[in-house]
C-alpha positions in Angstrom: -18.2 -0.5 -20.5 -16.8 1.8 -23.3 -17.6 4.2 -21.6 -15.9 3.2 -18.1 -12.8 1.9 -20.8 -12.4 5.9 -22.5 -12.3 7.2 -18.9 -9.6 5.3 -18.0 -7.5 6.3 -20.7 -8.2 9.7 -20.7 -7.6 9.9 -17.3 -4.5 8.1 -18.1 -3.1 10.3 -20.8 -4.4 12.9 -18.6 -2.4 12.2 -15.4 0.9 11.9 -17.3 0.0 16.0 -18.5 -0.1 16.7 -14.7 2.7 15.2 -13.5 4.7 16.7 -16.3 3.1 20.5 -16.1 3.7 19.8 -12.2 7.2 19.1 -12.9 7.1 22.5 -15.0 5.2 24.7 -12.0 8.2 23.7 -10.1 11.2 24.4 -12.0 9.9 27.7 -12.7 9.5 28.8 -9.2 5.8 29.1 -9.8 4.6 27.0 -6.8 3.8 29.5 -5.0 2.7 32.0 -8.0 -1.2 31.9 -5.9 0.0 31.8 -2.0 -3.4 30.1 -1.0 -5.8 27.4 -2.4 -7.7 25.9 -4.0 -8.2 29.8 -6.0 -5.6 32.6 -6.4 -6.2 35.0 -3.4 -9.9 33.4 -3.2 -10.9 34.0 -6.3 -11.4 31.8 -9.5 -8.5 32.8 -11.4 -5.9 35.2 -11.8 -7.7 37.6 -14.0 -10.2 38.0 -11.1 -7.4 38.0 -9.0 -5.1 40.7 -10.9 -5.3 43.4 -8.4 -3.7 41.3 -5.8 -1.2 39.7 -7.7 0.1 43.1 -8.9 0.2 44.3 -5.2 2.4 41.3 -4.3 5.0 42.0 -7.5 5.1 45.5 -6.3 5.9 44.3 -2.9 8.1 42.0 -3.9 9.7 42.2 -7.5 11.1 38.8 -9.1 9.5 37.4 -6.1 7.2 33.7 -6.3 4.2 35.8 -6.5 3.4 37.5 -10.6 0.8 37.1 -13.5 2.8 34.5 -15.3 3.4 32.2 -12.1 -0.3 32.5 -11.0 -1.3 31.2 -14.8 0.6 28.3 -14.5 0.3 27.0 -11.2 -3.8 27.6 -11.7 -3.7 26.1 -15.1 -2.2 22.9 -13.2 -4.1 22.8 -10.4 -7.4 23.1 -13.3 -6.0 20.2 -15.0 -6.1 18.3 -11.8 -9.3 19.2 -10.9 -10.3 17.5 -13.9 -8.4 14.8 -13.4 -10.4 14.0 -9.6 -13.6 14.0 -11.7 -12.7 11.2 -14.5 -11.2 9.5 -10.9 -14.4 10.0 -9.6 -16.2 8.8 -12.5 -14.1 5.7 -12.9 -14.5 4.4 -9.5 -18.8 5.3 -9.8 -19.1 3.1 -12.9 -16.6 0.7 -11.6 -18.9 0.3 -8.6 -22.0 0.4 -10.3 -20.3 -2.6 -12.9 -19.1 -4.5 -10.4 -21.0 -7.7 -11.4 -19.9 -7.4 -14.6 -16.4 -5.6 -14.8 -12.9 -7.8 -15.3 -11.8 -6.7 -11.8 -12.8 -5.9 -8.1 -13.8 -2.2 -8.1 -10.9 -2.3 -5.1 -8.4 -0.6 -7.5 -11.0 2.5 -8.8 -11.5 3.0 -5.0 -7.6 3.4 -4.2 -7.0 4.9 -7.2 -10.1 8.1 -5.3 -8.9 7.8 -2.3 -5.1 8.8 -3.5 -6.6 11.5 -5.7 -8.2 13.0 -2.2 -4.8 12.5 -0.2 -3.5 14.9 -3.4 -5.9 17.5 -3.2 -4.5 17.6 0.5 -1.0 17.5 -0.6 -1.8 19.9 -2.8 -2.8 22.6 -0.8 -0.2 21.8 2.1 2.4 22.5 -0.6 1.0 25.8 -0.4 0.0 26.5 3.0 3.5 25.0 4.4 5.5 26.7 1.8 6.9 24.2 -0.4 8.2 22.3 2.7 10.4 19.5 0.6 8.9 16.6 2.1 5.3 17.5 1.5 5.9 18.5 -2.3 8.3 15.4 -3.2 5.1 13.7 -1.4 3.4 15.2 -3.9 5.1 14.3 -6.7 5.4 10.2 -5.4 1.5 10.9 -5.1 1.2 12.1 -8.8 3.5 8.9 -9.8 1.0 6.8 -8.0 -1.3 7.7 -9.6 -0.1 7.4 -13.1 0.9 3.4 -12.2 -2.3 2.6 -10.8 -4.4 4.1 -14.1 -1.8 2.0 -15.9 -2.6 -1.1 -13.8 -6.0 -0.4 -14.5 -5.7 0.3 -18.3 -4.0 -2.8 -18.9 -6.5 -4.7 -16.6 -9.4 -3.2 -18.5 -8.1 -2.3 -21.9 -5.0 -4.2 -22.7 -4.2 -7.2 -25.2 -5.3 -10.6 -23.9 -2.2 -12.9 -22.5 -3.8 -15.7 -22.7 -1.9 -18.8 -24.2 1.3 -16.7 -23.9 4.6 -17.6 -23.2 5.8 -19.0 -19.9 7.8 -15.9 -18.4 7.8 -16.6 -14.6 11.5 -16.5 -14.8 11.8 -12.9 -15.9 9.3 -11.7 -13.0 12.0 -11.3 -10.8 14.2 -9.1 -13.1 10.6 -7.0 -14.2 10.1 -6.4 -10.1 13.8 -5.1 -9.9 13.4 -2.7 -12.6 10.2 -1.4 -11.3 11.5 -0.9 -7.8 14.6 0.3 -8.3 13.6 3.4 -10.7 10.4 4.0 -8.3 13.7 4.5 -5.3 15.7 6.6 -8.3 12.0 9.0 -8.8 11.6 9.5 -5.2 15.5 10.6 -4.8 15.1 12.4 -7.9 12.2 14.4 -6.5 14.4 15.3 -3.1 16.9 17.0 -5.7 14.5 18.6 -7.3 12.4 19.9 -4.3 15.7 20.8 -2.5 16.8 22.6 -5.4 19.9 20.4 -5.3 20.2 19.4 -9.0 23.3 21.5 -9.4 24.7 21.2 -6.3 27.7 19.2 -8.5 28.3 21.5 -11.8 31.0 18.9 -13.0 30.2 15.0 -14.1 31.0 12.3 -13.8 33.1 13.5 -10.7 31.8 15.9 -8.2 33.3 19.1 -7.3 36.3 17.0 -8.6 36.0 14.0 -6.9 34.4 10.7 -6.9 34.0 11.1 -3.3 33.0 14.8 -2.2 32.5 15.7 1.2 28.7 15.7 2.4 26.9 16.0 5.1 24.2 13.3 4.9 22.3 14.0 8.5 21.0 17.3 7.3 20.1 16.3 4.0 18.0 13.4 4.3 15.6 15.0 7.6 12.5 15.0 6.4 10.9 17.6 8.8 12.2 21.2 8.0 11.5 24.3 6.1 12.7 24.8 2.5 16.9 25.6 2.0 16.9 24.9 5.8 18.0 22.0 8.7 16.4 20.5 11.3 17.7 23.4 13.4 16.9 26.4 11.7 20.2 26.8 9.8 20.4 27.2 6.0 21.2 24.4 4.3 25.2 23.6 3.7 26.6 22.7 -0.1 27.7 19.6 1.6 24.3 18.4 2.5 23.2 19.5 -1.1 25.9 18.0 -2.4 24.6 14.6 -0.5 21.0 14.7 -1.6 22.6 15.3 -5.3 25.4 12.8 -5.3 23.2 10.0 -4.1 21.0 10.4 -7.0 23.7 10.1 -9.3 25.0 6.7 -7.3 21.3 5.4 -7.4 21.5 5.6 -11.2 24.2 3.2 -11.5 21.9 1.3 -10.0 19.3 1.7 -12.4 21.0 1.6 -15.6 22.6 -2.4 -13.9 19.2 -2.9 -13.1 16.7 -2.3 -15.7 19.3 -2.1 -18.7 19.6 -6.2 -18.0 15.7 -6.5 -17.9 15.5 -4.6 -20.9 18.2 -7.2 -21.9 16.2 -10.2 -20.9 12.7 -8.9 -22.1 14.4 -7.8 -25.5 15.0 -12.0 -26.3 11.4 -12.5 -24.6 8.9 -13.5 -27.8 5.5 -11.4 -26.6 7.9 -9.1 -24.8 10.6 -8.3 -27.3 9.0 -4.5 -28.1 8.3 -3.4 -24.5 11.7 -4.3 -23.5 13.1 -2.7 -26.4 11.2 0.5 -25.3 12.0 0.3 -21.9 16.0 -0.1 -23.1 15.6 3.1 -24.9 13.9 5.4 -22.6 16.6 4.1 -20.2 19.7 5.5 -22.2 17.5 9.0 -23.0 16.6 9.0 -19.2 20.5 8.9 -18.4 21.3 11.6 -21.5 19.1 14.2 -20.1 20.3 13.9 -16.5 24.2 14.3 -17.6 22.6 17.4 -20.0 21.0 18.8 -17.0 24.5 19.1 -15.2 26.6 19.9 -18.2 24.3 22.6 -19.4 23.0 24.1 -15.9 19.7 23.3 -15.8 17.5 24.4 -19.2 14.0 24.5 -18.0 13.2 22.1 -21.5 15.7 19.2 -20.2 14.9 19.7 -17.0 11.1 19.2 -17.1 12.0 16.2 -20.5 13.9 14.3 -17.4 10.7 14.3 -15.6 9.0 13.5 -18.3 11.6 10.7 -18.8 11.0 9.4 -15.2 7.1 9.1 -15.6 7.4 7.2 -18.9 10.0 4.5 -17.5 7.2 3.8 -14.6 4.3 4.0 -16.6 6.4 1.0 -19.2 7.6 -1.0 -16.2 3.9 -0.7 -14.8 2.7 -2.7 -18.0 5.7 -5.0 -18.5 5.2 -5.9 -14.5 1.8 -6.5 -15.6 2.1 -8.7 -18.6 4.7 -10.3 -16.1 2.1 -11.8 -13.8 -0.7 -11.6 -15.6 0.9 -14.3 -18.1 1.2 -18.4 -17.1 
């Protein structure tokens, strides 16, 4: 079982290195640095595929297609390739196990059949050009994924909770938290696939007001092309200004939320460090996201604010876990 416990948390540690190089592939426009998949223009990587690439730069200078952008969205989509075989080796040891193992080899099994559905993802993000539903699919996907190893990891690996404190009362508060900031990453990722995080260059107001005008139809359809409505049309500031503004109103939200979880875990004996954690990575989470509007955008504080995002789910995931796992 060692064996089945080190996959885990490599795949673990490994998971929260794709999300965050994803995350990195798509603030620098390199999504669609190889325009086909699961290789750059069918070949293995970009080196083999350096004629074609060059073709498409001279065709298109500064465009999505060029050396750099191929290496990273490859090196990513490498990474994730190894990710689907720890997957796949978790869930085969957990099945083999089964007998023995702490757990029903039901989690292992969702935890493959997700990592499929993201290979799909994966490519549609490609083939359908970086439609924003598809890739902020993708991302909620990769943040699946992440809690569900981290379900697993503390099912498998973590401390035992037995003869702990009696915390049913806090469960409610620890669900709160968790579902809130899972609402806040899915919004999140509509700004970022959108490209609406500076749709609003001032805070805390917005184009000067509490209250700009948006256009909140547009915005929030799910089925259209990238910068475009349902109808065709290129995308207005006021429906960019929607999609931003109601990520910024949904972290009120959060900070009431899981700042008085953090509160109540902090005076939680058994609890007191996770909650402690989770208050911190709260107030960074909410420093980065004003930096990323005061300072335009820097690629580093952009990508730290995803970063951020996965680290608050993967710290709810275990305090939710300890939650009901305890009497």
């Amino acid at each position: 079982m060692n064996l089945y416990r080190n996959l885990i948390v490599a795949a673990l540690v490994l998971t929260f290195g794709v999300v965050v190089l994803g995350a990195y592939v798509r603030l620098s426009d390199a999504g669609l640095g190889c325009p086909d998949w699961p290789g750059c223009y069918g070949k293995l990587t970009p080196i083999h595929a350096a004629d074609e690439i060059a073709q498409a730069e001279s065709v298109q200078p500064g465009g999505p297609v060029s050396h750099a952008k191929a290496w990273k969205e490859m090196v990513h989509r490498y990474f994730a390739g190894i990710l689907g075989l720890l997957v796949l080796g978790i869930f085969a040891l957990a099945w083999k196990n089964r007998k023995d193992a702490t757990g029903s080899p039901a989690l292992p099994a969702a935890l493959l059949a997700l990592i499929v559905f993201q290979a799909l993802l994966g490519m549609w993000t490609v083939t359908e050009l970086l439609k924003p539903f598809i890739v902020t699919s993708h991302l909620i996907g990769g943040m699946s994924t992440l809690a569900l190893l981290a379900w697993l990891w503390q099912r498998e690996c973590g401390p035992s909770l037995y003869g702990m404190a009696n915390v049913r009362h806090l469960r409610l508060w620890g669900g709160l938290a968790l579902v809130v900031v899972a609402i806040q990453i899915v919004l999140g990722g509509w700004v970022s696939t959108n490209y609406a995080a500076l749709a609003c260059l001032d805070f805390p107001k917005c184009h000067g007001e509490w209250v700009p005008e948006m256009a909140f139809t547009p915005a929030f359809t799910l089925h259209r092309e990238l910068g475009m409505d349902a109808s065709g049309n290129l995308l207005t500031l006021k429906a960019l200004t929607a999609i931003h503004w109601m990520h910024r109103v949904w972290a009120v939200v959060v900070l009431v939320f899981v700042g008085y979880a953090a509160f109540r875990l902090v005076r939680q004996p058994g609890l007191s460090g996770l909650g402690g954690l989770l208050g911190l990575l709260l107030l960074v989470q909410i420093c980065l996201g004003i930096a990323n509007v005061w300072l335009g955008l820097p690629l580093l504080v952009a990508v730290m604010h995803n970063a951020g995002a996965a680290l608050l789910l993967l710290v709810l995931v275990v305090i939710n876990f300890r939650l009901f796992r305890m009497r």
